[in-house]
VEXDREN-2710 file (C-alpha; in Angstrom, 1 decimal):
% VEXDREN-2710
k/r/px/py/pz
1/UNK/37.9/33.9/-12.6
2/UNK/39.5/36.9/-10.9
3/UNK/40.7/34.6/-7.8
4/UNK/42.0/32.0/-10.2
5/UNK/43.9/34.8/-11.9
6/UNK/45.0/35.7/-8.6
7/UNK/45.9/32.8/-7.0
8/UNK/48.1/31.5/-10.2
9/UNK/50.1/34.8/-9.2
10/UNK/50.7/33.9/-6.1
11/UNK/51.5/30.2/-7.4
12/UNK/53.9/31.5/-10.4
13/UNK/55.6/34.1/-7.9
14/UNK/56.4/31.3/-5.0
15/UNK/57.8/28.5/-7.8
16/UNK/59.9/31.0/-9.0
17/UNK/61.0/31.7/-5.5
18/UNK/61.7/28.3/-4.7
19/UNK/62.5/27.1/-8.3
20/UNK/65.3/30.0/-9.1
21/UNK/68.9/28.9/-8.2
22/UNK/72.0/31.0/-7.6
23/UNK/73.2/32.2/-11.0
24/UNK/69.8/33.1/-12.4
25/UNK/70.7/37.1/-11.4
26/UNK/68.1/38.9/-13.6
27/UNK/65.1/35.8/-12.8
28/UNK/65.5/36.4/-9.3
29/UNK/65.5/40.1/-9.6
30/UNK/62.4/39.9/-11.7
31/UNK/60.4/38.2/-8.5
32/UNK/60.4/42.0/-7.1
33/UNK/59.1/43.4/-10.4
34/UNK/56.6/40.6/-10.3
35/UNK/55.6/41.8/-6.7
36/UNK/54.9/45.2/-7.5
37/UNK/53.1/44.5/-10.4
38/UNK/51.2/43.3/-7.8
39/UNK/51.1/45.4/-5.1
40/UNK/50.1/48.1/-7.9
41/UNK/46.5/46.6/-9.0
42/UNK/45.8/44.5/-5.7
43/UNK/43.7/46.1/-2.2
44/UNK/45.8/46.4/1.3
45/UNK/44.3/43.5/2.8
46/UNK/45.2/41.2/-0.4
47/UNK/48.3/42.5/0.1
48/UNK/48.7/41.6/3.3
49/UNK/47.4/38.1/3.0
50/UNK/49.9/37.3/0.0
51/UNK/52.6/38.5/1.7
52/UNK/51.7/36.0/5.0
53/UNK/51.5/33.5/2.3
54/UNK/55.1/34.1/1.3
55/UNK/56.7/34.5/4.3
56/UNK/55.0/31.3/6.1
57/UNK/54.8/28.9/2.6
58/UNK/57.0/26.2/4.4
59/UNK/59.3/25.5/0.9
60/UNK/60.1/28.9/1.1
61/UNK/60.6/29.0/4.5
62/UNK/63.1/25.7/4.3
63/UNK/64.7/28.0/1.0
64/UNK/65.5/31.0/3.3
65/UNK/66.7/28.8/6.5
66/UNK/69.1/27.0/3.8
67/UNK/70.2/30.5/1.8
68/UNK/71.5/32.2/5.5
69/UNK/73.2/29.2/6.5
70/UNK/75.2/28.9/3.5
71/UNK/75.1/32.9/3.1
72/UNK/74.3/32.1/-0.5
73/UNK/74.0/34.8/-3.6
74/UNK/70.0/33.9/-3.7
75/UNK/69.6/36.5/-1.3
76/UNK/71.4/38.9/-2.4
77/UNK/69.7/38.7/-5.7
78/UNK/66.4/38.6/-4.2
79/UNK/66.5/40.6/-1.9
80/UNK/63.8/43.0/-2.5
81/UNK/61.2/40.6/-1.8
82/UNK/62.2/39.5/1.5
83/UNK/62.9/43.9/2.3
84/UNK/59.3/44.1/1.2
85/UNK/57.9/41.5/3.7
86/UNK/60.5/42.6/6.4
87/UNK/59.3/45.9/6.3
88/UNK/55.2/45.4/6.7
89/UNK/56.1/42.8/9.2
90/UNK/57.8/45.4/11.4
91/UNK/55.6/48.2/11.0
92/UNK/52.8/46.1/12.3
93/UNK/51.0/45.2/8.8
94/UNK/52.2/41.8/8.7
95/UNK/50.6/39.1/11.0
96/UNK/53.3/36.3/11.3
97/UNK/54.6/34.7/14.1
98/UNK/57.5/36.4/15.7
99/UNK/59.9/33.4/14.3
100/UNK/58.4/33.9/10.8
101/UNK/59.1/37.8/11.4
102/UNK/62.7/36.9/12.7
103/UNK/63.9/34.9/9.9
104/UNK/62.9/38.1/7.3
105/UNK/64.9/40.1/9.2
106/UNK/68.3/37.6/8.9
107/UNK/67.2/37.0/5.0
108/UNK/67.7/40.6/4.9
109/UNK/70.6/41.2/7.0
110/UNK/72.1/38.9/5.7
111/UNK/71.7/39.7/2.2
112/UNK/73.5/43.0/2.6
113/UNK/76.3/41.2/4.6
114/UNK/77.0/38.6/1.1
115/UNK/76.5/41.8/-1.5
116/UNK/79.4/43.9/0.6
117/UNK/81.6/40.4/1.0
118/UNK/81.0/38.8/-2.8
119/UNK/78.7/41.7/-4.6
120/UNK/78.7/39.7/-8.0
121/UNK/81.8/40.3/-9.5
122/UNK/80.2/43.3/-11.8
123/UNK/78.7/46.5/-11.7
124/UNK/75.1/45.1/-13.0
125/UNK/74.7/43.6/-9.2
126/UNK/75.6/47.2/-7.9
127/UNK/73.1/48.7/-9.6
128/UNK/70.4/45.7/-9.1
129/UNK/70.2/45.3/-5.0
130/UNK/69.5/49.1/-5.0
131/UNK/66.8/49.0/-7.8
132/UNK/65.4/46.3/-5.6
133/UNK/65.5/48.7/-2.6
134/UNK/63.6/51.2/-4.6
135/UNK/61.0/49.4/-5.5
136/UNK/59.8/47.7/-2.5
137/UNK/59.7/51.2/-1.5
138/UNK/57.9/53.0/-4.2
139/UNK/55.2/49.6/-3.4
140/UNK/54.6/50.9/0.3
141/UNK/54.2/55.0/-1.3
142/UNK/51.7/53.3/-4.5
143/UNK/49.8/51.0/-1.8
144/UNK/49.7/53.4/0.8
145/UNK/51.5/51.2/3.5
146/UNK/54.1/52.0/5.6
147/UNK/57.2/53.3/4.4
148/UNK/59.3/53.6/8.0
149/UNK/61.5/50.3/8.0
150/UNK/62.0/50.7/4.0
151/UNK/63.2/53.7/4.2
152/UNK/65.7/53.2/7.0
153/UNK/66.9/49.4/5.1
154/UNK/67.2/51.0/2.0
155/UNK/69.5/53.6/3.3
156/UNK/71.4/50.6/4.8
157/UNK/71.5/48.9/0.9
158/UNK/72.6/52.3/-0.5
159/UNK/75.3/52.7/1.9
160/UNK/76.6/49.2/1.0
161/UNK/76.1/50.2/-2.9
162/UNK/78.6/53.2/-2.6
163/UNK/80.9/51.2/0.0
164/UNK/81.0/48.5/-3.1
165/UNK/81.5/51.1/-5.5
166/UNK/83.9/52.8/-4.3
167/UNK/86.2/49.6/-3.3
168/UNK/85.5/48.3/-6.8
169/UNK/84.9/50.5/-9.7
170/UNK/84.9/54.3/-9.2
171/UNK/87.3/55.7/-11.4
172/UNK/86.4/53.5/-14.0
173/UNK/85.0/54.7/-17.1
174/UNK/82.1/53.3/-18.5
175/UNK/81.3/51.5/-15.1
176/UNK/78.8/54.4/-14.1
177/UNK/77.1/53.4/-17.8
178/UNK/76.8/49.6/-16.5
179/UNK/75.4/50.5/-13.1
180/UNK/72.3/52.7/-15.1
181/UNK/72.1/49.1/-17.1
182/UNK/70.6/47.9/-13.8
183/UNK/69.0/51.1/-11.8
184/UNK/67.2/53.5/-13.4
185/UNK/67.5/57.2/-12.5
186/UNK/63.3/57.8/-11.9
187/UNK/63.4/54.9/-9.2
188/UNK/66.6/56.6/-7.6
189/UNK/65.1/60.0/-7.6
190/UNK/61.8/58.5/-6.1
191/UNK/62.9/57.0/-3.3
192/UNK/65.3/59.7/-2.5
193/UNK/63.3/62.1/-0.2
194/UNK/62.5/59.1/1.8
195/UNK/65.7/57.6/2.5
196/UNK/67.8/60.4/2.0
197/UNK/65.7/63.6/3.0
198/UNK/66.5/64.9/0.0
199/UNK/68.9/64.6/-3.5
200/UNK/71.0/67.0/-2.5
201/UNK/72.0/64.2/0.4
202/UNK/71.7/61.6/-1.7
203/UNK/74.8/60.0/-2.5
204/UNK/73.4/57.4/-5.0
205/UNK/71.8/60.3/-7.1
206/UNK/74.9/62.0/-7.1
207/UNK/77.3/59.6/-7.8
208/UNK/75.6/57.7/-10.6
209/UNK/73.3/60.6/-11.9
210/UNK/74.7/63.6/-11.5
211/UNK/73.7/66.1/-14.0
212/UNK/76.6/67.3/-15.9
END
């Protein structure tokens, strides 16, 4: 009973990875939640085998071969999952092939590149790739895994959230308000030692949460 409860995860999360289309902003964002609900309850080494069934399930491997060659929004809207697989694949906890490996690497690369070209047309996606960040980050510090290539990508994704924001919005009242709408201050602040050393350096604490 506890494998078919399992295993139905794993089914539900890669449908909704290959079932989600570009528009469906908050469904593909929810995949991530969905993984660290997850990655919260489940052992390292089921960890690791989910993850190799994501990242070499062939429908999702044709979904992420079409999504960078059309540099589509999917990405960019999910792109805490592929982050999260990108990262144990690199710090050695992921056993894929090196082409597998290679093609989480261009999902993620070029997700970044289609947020800081098209970012969504509205602060909600500002706040959203960088909540995604953070919690493919806070799974590695809850799991116990690696946190070395998450910390440096989600540095990457913040500096593309404050480039955004600042080409964008800032200035704008009430746009700081719609950002929050999307990332959470407790996720920012968790995260920050590890990508930024600490808040004091961390420009996406203080620019959306700075304490009056």
């Amino acid at each position: 009973m506890v494998w078919q409860t399992v295993f139905g995860f794993l089914d539900g999360l890669k449908s909704g990875t290959r079932g989600f289309q570009d528009g469906q902003h908050n469904e593909l964002a929810g995949l991530m939640a969905t993984w660290q609900e997850y990655e919260m309850i489940r052992t390292e080494s089921d960890i690791k085998l989910f993850a190799k069934e994501m990242a070499t399930d062939p429908a999702i491997i044709a979904r992420l071969d079409g999504a960078v060659s059309r540099k589509s929004g999917w990405l960019r809207d999910s792109i805490g999952l592929w982050l999260r697989f990108h990262a144990m694949y690199e710090d050695g906890e992921l056993e894929i092939s090196p082409a597998d490996g290679a093609r989480l690497k261009r999902a993620v690369e070029a997700g970044i590149i289609i947020f800081k070209e098209n970012h969504g047309g509205h602060p909600h996606f500002v706040g959203a790739i960088y909540q995604q960040a953070a919690v493919a980050t806070l799974c590695a510090n809850l799991s116990g895994l690696s946190k070395a290539t998450l910390a440096k990508v989600t540095k990457d994704i913040g500096e593309a959230v404050i480039q955004v924001w600042q080409k964008h919005y800032a200035g704008q009242s009430g746009r700081i308000r719609e950002i929050r709408e999307r990332l959470t201050d407790s996720y920012a602040e968790a995260v920050s030692e590890d990508v930024w050393g600490d808040m004091a350096r961390d420009p996406i604490v203080k620019t959306f949460f700075a304490k009056a």
